[in-house]
C-alpha positions in Angstrom: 99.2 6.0 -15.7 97.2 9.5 -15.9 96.0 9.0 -12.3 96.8 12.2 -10.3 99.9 10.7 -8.4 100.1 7.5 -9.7 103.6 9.0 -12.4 105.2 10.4 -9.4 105.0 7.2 -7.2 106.0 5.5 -10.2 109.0 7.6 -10.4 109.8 7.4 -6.6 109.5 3.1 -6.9 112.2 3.6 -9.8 114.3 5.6 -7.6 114.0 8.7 -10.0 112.3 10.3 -6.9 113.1 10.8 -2.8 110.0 10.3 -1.2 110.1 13.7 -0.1 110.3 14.7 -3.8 107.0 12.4 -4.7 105.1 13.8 -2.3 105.8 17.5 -3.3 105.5 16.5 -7.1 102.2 14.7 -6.3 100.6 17.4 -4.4 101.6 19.9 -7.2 99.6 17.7 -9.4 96.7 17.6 -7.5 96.4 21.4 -7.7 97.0 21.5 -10.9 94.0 18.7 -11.5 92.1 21.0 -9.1 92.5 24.3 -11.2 91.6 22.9 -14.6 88.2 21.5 -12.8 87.4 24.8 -11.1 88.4 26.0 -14.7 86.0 23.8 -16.5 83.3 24.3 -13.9 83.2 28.3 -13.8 81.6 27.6 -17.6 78.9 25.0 -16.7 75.7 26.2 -16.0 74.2 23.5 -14.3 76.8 22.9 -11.3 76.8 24.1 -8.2 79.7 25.2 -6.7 80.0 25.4 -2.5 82.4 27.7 -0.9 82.1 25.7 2.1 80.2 22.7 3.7 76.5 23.0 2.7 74.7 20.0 3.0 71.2 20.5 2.7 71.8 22.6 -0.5 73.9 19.4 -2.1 71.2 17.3 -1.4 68.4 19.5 -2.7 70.5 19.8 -5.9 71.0 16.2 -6.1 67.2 15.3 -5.5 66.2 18.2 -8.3 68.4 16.6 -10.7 67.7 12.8 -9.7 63.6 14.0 -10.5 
């Protein structure tokens, strides 16, 4: 029930909701969910953050910390 989406197609499926109306409401949740991450990752010291597709930098993080 706390899945991002999941209460607003719950709500549309109970009529509560046009679909039009659960898809708005969903993606609103989703940036919401996406602003408390980037929130809780500005603090963390050991995450990398990418402003835009860098794959060889992922993967050399991910192999540093998989040593």
């Amino acid at each position: 029930m706390r899945s991002v989406g999941y209460r607003q197609a719950w709500n549309y499926f109970e009529g509560n909701y046009s679909k039009q109306e659960m898809i708005e409401k969903a993606i609103i949740a989703t940036r919401q969910l996406c602003k408390r991450q980037c929130t809780w990752l500005r603090d963390e010291d050991k995450a990398l953050t990418l402003n835009q597709i860098e794959i060889e930098k992922a993967v050399k993080f991910l192999q540093e910390r998989s040593a």
